[in-house]
C-alpha positions in Angstrom: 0.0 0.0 0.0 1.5 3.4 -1.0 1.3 6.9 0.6 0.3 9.9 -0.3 2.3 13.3 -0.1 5.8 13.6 -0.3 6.2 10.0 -0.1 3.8 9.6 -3.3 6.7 10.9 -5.3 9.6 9.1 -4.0 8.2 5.5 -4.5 9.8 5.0 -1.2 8.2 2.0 1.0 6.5 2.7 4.6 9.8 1.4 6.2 11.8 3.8 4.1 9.7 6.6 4.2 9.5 7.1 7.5 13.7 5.9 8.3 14.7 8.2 5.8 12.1 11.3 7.4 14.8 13.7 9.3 12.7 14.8 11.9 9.7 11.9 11.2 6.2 12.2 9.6 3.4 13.1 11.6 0.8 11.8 9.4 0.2 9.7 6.8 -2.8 8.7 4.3 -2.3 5.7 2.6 -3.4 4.7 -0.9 -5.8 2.6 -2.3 -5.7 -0.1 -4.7 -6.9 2.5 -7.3 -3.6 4.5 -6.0 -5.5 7.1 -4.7 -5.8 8.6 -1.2 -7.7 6.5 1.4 -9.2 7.2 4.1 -6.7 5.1 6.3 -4.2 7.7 7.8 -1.4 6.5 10.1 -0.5 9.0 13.0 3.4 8.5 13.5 4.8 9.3 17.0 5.4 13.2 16.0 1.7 13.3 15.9 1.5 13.0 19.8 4.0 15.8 20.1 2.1 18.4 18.5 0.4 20.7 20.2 -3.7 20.4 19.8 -3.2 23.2 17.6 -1.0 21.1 15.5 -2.9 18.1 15.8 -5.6 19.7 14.0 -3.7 20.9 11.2 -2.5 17.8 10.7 -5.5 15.9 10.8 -7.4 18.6 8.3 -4.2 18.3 5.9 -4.8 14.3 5.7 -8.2 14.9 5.5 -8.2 16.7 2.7 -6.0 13.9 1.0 -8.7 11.3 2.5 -11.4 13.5 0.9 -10.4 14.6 -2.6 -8.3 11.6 -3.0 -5.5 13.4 -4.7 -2.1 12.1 -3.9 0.4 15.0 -4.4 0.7 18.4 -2.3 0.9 19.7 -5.6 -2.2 18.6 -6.8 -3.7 20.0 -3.9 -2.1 23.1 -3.9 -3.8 23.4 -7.6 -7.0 22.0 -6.7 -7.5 24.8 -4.0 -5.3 27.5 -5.6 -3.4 27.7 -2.8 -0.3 30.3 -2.6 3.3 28.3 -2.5 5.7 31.3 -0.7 9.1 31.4 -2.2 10.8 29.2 0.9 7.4 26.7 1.4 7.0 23.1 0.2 3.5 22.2 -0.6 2.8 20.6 2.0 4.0 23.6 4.3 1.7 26.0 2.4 -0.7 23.8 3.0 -0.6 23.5 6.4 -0.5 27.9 6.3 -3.7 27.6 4.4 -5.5 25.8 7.0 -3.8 27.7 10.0 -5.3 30.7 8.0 -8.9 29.3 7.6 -8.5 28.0 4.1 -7.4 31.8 2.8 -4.3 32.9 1.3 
């Protein structure tokens, strides 16, 4: 079973993906058989240090993989027409969009 988000793109195994993380993931959605996003979403140990400000971000951001079923950040970031600042990953911007209530 595949992930979505960064992972998506590297074809990178759950093992790997998660070894290879620097800091760790705190969430993930995994794929379906179709190879789109499910709505299975594994909650790594980062997850537990977030504050419940964080926790929520995190849990809308997998949601909206779960939901849509798109794979990439960058298809979300099109889908929404979210802004991607000049120092952000997707999945960073992301995350800003939902700390700003789904605005730019």
């Amino acid at each position: 079973m595949g992930m979505a988000g960064n992972a998506a793109s590297s074809g990178e195994s759950f093992a790997q993906y998660f070894y290879n993380s620097s800091y760790g993931p705190n969430a993930t959605t995994l794929l379906n058989a179709q190879g789109t996003a499910s709505g299975i979403v594994v909650l790594w140990s980062n997850f537990y240090a977030e504050t419940a400000a964080g926790q929520i971000v995190t849990l809308i951001h997998e949601l909206i993989h779960s939901m849509t079923g798109l794979v990439g950040h960058d298809a979300i970031v099109q889908k929404f027409g979210i802004t991607v600042g000049p120092r952000q990953t997707a999945s960073q911007a992301i995350d800003a969009w939902i700390q700003n209530g789904c605005h730019n």
